[in-house]
C-alpha positions in Angstrom: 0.0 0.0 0.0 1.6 3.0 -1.1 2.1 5.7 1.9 0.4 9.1 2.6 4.0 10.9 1.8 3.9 9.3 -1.5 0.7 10.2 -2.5 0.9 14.1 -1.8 4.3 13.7 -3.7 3.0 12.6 -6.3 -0.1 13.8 -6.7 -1.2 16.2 -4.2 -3.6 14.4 -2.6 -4.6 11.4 -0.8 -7.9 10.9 -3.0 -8.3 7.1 -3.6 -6.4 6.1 -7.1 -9.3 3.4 -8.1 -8.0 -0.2 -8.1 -7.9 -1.7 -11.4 -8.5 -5.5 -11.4 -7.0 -7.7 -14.0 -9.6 -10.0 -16.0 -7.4 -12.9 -17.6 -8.9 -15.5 -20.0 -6.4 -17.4 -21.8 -4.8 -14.7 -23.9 -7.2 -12.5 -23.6 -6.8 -9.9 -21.0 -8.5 -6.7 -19.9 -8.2 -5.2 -16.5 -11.4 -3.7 -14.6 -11.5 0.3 -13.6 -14.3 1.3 -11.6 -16.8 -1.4 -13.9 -15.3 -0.3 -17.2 -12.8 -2.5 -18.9 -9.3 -0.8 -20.6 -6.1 -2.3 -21.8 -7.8 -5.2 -23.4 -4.8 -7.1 -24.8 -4.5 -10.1 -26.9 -1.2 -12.3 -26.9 0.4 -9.1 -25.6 -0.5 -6.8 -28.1 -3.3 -3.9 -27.3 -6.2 -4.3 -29.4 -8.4 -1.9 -27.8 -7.6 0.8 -25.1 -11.5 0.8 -23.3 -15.0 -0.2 -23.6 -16.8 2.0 -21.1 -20.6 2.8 -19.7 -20.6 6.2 -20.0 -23.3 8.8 -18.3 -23.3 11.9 -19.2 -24.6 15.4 -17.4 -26.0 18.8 -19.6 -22.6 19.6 -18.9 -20.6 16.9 -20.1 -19.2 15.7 -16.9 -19.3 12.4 -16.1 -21.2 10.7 -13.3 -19.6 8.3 -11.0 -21.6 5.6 -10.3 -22.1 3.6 -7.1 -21.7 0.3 -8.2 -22.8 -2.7 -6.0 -23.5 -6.5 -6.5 -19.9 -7.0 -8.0 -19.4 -10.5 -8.6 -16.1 -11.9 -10.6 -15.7 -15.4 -11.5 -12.8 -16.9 -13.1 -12.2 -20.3 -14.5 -10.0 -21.6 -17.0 -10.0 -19.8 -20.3 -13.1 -17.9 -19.3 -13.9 -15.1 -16.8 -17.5 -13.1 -16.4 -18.2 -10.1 -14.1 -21.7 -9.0 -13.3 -22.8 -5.8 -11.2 -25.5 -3.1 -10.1 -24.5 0.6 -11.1 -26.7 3.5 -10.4 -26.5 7.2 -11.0 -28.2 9.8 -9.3 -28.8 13.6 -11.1 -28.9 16.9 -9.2 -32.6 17.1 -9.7 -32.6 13.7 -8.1 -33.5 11.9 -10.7 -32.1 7.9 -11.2 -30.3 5.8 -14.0 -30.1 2.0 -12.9 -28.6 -0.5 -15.0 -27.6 -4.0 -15.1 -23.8 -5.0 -16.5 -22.3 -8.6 -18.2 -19.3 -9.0 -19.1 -17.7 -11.7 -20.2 -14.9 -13.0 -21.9 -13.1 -16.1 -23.1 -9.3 -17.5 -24.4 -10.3 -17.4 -28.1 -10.6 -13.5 -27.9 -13.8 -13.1 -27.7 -15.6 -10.0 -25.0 -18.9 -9.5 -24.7 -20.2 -6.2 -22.6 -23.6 -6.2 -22.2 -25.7 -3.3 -20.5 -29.7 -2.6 -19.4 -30.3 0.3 -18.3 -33.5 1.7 -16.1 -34.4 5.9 -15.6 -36.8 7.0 -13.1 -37.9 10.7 -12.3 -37.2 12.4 -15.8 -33.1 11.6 -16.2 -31.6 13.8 -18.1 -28.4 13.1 -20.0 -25.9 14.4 -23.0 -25.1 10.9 -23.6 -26.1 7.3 -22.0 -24.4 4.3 -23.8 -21.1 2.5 -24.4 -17.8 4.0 -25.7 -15.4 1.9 -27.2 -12.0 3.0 -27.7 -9.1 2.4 -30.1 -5.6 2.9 -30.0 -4.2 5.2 -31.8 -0.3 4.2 -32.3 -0.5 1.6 -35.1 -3.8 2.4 -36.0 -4.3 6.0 -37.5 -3.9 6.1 -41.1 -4.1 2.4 -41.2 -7.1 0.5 -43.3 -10.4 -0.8 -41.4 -14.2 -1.8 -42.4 -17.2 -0.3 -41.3 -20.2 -2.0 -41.5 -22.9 0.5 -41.2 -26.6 0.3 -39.9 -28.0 -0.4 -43.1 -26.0 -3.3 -43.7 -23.1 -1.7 -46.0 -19.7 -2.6 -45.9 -17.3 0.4 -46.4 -13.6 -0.4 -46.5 -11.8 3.1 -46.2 -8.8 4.0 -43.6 -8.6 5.6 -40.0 -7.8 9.3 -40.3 -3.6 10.3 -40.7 -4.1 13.9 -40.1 -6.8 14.6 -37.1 -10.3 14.4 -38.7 -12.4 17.6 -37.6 -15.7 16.0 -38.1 -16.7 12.4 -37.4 -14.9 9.8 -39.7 -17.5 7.3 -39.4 -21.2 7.7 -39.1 -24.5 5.6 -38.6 -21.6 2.3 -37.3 -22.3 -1.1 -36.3 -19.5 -2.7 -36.5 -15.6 -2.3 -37.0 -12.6 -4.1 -38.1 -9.0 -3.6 -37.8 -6.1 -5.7 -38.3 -4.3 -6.2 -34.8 -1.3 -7.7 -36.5 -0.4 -9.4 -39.5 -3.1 -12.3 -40.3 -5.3 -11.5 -36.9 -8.1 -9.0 -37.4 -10.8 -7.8 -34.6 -14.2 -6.8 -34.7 -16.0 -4.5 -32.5 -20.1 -4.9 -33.2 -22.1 -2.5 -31.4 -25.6 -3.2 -30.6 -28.7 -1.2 -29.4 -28.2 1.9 -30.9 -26.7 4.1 -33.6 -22.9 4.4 -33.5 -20.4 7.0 -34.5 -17.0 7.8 -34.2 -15.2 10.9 -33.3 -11.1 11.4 -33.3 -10.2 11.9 -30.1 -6.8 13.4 -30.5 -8.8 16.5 -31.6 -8.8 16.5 -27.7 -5.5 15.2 -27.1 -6.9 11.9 -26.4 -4.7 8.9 -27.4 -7.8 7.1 -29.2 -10.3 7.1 -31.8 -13.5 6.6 -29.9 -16.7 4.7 -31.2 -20.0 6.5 -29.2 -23.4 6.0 -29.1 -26.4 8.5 -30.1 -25.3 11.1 -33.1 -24.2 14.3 -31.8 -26.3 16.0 -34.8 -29.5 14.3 -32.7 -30.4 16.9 -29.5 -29.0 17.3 -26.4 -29.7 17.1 -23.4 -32.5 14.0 -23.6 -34.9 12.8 -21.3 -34.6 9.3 -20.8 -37.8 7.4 -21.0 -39.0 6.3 -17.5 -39.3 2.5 -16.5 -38.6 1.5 -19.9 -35.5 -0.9 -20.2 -32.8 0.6 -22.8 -29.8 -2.2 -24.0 -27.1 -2.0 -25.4 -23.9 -4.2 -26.3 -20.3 -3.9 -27.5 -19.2 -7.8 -28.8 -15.4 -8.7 -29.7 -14.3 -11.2 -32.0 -10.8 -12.0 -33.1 -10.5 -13.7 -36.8 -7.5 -15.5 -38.3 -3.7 -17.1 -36.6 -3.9 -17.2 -33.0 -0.4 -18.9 -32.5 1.9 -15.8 -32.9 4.1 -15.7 -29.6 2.8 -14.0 -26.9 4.1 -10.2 -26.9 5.2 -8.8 -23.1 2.6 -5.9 -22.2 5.0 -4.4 -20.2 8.8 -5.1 -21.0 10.9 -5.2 -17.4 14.0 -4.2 -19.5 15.6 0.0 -19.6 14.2 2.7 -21.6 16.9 3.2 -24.3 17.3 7.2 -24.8 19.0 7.9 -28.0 20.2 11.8 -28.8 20.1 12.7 -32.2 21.7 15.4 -34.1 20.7 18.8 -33.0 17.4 19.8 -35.2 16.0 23.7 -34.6 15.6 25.3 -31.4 13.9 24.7 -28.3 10.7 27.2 -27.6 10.2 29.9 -25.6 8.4 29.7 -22.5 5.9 31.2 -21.5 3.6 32.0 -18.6 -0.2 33.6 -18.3 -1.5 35.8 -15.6 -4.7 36.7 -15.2 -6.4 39.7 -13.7 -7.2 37.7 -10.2 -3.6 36.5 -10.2 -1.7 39.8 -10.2 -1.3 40.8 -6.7 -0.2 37.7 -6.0 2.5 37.6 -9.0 4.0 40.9 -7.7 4.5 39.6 -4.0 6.5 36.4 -5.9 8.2 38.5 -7.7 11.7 37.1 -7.4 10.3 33.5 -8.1 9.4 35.0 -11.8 12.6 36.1 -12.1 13.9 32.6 -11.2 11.8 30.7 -13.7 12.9 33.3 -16.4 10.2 32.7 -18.7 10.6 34.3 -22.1 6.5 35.7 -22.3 4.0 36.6 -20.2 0.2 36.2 -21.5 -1.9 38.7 -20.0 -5.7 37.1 -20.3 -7.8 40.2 -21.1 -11.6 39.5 -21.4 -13.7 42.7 -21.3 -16.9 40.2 -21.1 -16.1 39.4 -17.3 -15.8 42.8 -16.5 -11.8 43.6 -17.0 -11.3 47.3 -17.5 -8.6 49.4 -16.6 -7.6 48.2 -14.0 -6.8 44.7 -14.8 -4.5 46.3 -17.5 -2.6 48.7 -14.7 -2.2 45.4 -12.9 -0.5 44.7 -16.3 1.5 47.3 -16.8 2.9 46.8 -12.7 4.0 42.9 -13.8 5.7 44.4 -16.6 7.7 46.9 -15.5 9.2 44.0 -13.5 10.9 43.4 -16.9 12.9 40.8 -18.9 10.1 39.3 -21.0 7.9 39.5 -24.0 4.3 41.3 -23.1 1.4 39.3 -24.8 -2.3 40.4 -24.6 -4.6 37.8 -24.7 -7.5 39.6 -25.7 -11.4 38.2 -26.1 -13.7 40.1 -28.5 -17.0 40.4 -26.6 -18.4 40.5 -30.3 -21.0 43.1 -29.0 -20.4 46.1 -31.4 -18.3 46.3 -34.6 -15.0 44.6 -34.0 -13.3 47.9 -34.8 -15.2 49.7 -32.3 -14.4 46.9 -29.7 -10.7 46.7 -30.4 -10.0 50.5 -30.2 -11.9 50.8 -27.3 -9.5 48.5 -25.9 -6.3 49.8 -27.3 -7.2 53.3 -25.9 -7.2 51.4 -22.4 -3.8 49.7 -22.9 -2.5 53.3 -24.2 -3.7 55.0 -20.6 -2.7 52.0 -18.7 0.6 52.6 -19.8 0.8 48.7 -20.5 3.7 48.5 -23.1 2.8 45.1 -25.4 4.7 43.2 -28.1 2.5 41.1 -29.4 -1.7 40.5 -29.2 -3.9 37.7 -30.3 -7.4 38.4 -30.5 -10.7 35.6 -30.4 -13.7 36.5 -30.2 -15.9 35.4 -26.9 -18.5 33.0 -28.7 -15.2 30.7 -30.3 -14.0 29.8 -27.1 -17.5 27.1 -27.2 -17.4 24.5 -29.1 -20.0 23.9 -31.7 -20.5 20.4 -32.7 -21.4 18.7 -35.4 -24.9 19.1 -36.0 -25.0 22.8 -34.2 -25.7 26.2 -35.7 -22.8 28.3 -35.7 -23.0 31.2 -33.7 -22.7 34.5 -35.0 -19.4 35.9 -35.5 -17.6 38.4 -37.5 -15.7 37.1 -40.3 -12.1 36.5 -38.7 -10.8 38.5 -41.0 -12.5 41.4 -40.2 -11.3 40.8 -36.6 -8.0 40.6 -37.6 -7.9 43.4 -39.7 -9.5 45.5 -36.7 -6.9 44.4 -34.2 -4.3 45.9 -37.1 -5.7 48.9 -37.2 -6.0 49.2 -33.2 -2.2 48.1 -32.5 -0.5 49.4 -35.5 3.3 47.7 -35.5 2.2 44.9 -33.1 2.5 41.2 -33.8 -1.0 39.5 -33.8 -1.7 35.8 -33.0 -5.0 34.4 -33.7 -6.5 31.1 -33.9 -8.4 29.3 -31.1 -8.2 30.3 -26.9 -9.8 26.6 -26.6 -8.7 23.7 -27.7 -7.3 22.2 -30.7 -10.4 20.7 -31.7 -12.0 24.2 -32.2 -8.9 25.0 -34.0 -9.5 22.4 -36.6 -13.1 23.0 -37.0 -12.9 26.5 -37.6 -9.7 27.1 -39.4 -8.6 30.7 -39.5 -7.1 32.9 -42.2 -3.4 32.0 -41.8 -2.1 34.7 -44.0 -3.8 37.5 -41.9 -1.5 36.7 -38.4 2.0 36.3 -37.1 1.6 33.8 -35.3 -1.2 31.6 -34.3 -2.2 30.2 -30.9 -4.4 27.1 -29.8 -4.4 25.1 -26.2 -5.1 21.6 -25.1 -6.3 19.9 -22.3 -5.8 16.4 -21.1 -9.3 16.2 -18.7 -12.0 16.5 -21.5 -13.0 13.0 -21.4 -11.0 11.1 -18.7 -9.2 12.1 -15.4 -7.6 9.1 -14.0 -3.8 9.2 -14.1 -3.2 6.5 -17.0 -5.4 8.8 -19.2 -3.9 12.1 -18.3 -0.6 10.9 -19.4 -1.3 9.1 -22.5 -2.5 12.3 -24.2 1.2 13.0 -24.3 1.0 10.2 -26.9 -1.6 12.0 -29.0 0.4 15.6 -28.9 2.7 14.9 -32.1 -0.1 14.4 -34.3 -2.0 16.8 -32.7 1.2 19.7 -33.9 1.5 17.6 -37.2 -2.0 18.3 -38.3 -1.5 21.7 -37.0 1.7 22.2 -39.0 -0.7 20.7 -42.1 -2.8 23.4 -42.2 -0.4 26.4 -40.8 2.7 25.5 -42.9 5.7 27.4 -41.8 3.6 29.9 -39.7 5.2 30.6 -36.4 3.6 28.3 -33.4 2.5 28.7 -30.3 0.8 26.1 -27.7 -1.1 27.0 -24.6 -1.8 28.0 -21.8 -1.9 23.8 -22.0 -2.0 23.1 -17.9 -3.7 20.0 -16.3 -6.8 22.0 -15.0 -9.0 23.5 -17.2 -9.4 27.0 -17.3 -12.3 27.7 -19.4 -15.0 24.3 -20.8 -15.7 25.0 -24.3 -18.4 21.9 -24.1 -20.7 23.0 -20.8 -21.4 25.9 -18.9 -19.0 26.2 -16.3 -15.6 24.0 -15.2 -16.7 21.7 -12.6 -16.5 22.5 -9.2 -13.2 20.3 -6.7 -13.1 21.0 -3.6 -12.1 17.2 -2.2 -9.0 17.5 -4.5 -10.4 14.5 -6.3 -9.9 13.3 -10.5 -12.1 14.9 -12.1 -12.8 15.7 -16.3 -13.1 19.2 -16.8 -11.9 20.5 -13.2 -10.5 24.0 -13.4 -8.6 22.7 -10.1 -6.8 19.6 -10.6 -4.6 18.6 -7.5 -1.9 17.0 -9.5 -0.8 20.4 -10.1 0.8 20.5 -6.7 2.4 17.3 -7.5 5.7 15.3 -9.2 3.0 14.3 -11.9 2.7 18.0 -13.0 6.8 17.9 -13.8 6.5 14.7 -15.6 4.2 15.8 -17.7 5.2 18.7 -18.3 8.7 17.5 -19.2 6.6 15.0 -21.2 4.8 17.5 -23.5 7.7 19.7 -24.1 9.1 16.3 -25.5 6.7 15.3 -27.8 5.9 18.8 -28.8 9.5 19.1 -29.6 9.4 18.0 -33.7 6.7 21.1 -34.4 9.2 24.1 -33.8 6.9 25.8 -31.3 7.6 29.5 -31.1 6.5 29.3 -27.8 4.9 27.2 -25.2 2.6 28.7 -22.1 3.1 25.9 -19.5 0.8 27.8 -17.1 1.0 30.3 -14.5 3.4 31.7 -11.5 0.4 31.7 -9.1 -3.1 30.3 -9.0 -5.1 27.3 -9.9 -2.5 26.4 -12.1 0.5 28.4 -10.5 3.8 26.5 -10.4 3.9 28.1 -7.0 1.3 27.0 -4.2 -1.3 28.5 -1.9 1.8 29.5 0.4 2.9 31.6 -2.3 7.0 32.6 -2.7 7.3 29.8 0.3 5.3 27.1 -1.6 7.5 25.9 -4.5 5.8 23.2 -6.7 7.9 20.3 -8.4 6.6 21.4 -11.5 8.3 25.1 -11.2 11.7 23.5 -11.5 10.6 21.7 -15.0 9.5 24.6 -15.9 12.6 27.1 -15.0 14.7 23.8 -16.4 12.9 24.3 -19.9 13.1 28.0 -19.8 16.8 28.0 -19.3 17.2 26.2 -22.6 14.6 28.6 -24.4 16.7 29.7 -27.8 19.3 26.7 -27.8 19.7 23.8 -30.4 17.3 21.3 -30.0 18.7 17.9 -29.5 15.6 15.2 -30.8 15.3 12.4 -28.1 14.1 9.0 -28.3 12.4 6.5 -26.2 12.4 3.0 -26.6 9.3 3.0 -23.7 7.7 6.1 -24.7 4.8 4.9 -22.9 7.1 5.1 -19.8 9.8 7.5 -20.4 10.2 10.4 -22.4 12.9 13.4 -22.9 13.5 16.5 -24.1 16.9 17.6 -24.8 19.3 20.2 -25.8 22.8 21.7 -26.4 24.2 24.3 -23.4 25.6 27.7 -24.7 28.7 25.7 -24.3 27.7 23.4 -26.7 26.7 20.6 -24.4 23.8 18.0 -24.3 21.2 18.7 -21.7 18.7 15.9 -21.2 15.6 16.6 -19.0 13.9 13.3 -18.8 10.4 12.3 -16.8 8.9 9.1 -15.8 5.4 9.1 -16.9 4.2 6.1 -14.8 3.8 5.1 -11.4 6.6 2.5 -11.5 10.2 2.6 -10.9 11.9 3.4 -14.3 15.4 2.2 -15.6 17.1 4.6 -18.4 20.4 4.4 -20.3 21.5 6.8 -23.1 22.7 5.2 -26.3 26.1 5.3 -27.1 27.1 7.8 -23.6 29.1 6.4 -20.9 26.4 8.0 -18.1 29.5 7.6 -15.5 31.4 10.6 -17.2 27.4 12.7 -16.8 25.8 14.0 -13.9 22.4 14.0 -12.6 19.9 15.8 -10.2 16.7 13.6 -9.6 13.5 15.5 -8.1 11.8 13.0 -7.2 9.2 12.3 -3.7 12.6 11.8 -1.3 13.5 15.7 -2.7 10.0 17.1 -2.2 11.4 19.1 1.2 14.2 21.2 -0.4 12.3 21.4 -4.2 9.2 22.9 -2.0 12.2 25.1 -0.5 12.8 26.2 -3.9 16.2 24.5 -3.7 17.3 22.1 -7.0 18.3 18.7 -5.7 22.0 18.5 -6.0 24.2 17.1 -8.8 25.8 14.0 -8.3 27.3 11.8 -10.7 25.5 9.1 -12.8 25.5 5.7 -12.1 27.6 3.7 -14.3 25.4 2.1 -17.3 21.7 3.0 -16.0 19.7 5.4 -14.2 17.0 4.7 -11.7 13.7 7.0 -11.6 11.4 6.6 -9.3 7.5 7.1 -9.9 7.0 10.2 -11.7 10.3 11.5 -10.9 12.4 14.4 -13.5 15.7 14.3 -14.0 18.2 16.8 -15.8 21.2 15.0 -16.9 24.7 16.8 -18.7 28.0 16.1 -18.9 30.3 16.4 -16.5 
């Protein structure tokens, strides 16, 4: 059992992690999360990530169900799990239903579901959601048998699809390797699928009821809904088994130095200035190379918010970015002047400002009316004529998947700006840090329809600072796992570094101009609730990554990305610097191709160096073991020659 020190190392709180049960039948294995199923593997190899029960609220958060009646029975090549869940709205309204599961060693996995409202329940979605992985799977080929009996045999999208790829489904196919294909049939409902990388998500996920159909929905009382989501595995079942997870080292190799590492960059909000000022030397310490100033005249931010500005600036030493939202009220010219007129007596000296209007930062799904909204190019041209000489950014505040859906004019902006978030659908740890996995094609399909434009990413934190997909970021105040939480307690945590370190290495191939890893203070402050006294783990990554803002880029493989991942660079000396994270909850072994680690050193921050990294103090150098290095759970590391 894993001790209370440990769990507020790594991730700020003591919340129960839920226990994941492993399901074995044969070859066939799938482990059991809270009465879903994920990692269903066969003969080793992952053939798909989840199949899940999934309620829904109006706001898109999830319910949590109390489940009871669990019963798991194993036997030889076969095991079945029955239960009870139950949810219960804020109106007080119920969803009952009945689960089946079972599975045997031939492959085959049958989820079954009945499901029973009472009191007017009201949901955005009520059904299964199957999930499939996305590394050796997008761009591949798969059939689609649709509702109406068809048989379309097309490919899963390279480049992240905006829209659904795959409507009105009943069944899929894939191959899982060479000469073994599965099938996913889906029963009780229409099926579609969405690609959840829009969302940083590392899957493509098959859901039930089209999104172009309403929502909310009343479920029907006392009238029994089922559904089902049936595996079956065709073709050689003798391949040797494949390990699921390899005991042996990650294998970093350094490749030859390719661009330059990004800027980084912080936000601060109106709420957040006082306390930025009174941490003003920690600022200084992380050195980051912009500060985002989130302006949004909607909310009420006037003149003062932007003297607040114009006090952290004057602090000095970084870029000044205005992160302005167009209330879309009046004629974007009107709007934008009005504002510029305020920076001007503010005294707020900018470099740069991107400009969104208010009604972009909500998504719009398929199906949906657009909102009205002046043509971006109007906007843009407005925020020319307002801030004369300026750089302007433009693009999406939200996510990437608004970015992709509503593509703007290129040509008209210097540089162009989306976020991401890992908490849109899932919050357990496994999930947060596989969107890591999803971020290179999430750049590469950026860079596909950007070109050459300069880049930025973020403010990309854990929390989520604004839901595009409800009304409001759900409320936290147990410090609990939870999608769409503005407050996300693994923010005071080693997770936070790792992934961190984690998404500056996979966003490392797109040549980010810069990348907004969050804020000095707040909700997602790399400082605590203590303030200058409260140093979070993930202030050092993010100082670390600063430091090498500007220097050659040295590429980084993994031969475990799923467990270890690095971002590295050359020193103003001309020197490798390796920052490298453990992404899991194990122990870790790396080596480094080809280097003799004995001549390096190394400073681990990992839960025994919590005290003096809260202190503000980097844990000291000390010389690498010879061949290997040892990472604990979630632990960073910054590695160089000696």
């Amino acid at each position: 059992m894993t001790d209370r020190d440990s769990l507020i190392a790594w991730y700020g709180t003591v919340a129960a992690i839920p226990e994941a049960r492993l399901l074995v039948a044969g070859d066939l294995v799938a482990e059991l999360v809270d009465g879903n199923l994920r990692a269903i593997r066969f003969q080793g190899i992952e053939v798909l990530r989840a199949v899940a029960y999934v309620v829904r609220d109006a706001d898109w958060g999830t319910y949590a169900p109390v489940i009871v009646d669990l019963r798991i029975d194993e036997g030889e090549g076969a095991f079945a799990v029955h239960y009870l869940g139950r949810c219960v709205s804020a109106a007080g309204a119920t969803l009952s239903y009945d689960v089946a599961i079972r599975g045997t060693a031939d492959g085959t996995l049958t989820f079954e579901a009945e499901s029973t409202a009472r009191g007017g329940f009201e949901t955005n979605r009520c059904g299964f959601c199957v999930l499939h992985p996305i590394r050796d799977l997008a761009g591949r080929p798969v059939q689609i048998e649709h509702c109406d009996g068809s048989v379309e045999r097309t490919r899963m999208p390279d480049l992240i699809a905006p829209w659904q790829p795959f409507q009105s489904m009943r069944a899929i196919t894939h191959e899982v390797r060479l000469g073994l294909a599965a099938t996913c049939r889906l029963e009780g409902d229409a099926f579609e699928m969405e690609d959840q990388r829009n969302w940083s998500d590392a899957s493509f996920k098959t859901y039930v009821r089209p999104l172009a159909l309403p929502w909310p929905y009343r479920l029907p009382d006392a009238e029994p809904q089922r559904q089902a989501v049936r595996l079956t595995l065709d073709g050689g079942r003798d391949a040797p088994a494949v390990a699921a997870g390899p005991a042996d080292a990650a294998v970093l190799t350094l490749d030859e130095p390719s661009g330059t590492m990004p800027g980084i960059g912080l936000v601060v909000t109106p709420e957040e200035v006082a306390a930025t000022l009174r941490a003003a030397d920690r600022l200084r310490e992380v050195g980051p190379q912009s500060l985002l100033f989130h302006f949004d005249p909607s909310t009420g931010h006037g003149i003062a918010a932007l003297r607040g500005f114009a006090r952290v600036q004057a602090l000095g030493g970084t870029e000044s970015v205005l992160e302005c939202v167009l209330p879309g009220r009046d004629d974007p010219r009107d709007e934008l002047d009005a504002v510029a007129a305020l920076v001007r007596q503010a005294g707020l000296k900018l470099d740069a400002i991107a400009v969104s209007p208010s009604v972009d930062r909500q998504s719009t799904p398929p199906g949906s009316a657009w909102p009205a909204c002046p043509p971006l190019e109007e906007v843009y041209a407005a925020a020319r004529h307002a801030f004369p000489g300026l750089r302007l950014g433009g693009g999406m505040f939200s996510t990437f998947t608004e970015f992709n859906r509503k593509r703007p004019p290129v040509d008209r902006l210097d540089f162009v700006t989306h976020t991401t978030n890992p908490i849109v659908h899932a919050a357990d740890d496994r999930s947060v840090m596989q969107t890591l996995e999803a971020l290179p094609h999430i750049t590469r399909s950026c860079r596909a329809i950007i070109g050459g434009a300069p880049y930025r990413i973020g403010p990309s934190t854990i929390g989520m600072r604004q839901n595009p997909y409800g009304s409001r970021t759900m409320d936290n105040p147990d410090g609990e796992r939870i999608c769409m939480a503005r407050r996300d307690p693994r923010q005071r945590g080693l997770f936070a570094a790792s992934w961190l370190v984690g998404y500056a290495a996979n966003t490392g191939p797109a040549a980010l101009e810069m990348l907004v890893v969050g804020a000095l203070t707040g909700d997602f402050g790399l400082l605590g609730e203590e303030g200058e006294a409260d140093v979070r783990p993930v202030f050092h990554a993010a100082r670390g990554l600063a430091a090498l803002a500007g220097q050659a880029r040295v590429p980084v493989t993994s031969s475990r990305e799923d467990g270890v991942l690095a971002a590295g660079a050359l020193d103003r000396r001309g020197r490798p610097i390796v920052w490298v994270a453990n992404v899991t909850d194990r122990p870790q072994t790396v080596c480094v191709a080809s280097v003799d680690l004995s001549a390096w050193l190394c400073a681990t921050l990992d839960d025994a160096a919590m005290a003096q990294a809260r202190d503000g103090r980097w844990p000291h150098e000390r010389p690498c073991p010879a061949g290997s290095l040892d990472l604990p759970a979630y632990a960073v590391a910054r590695l160089r020659p000696a």
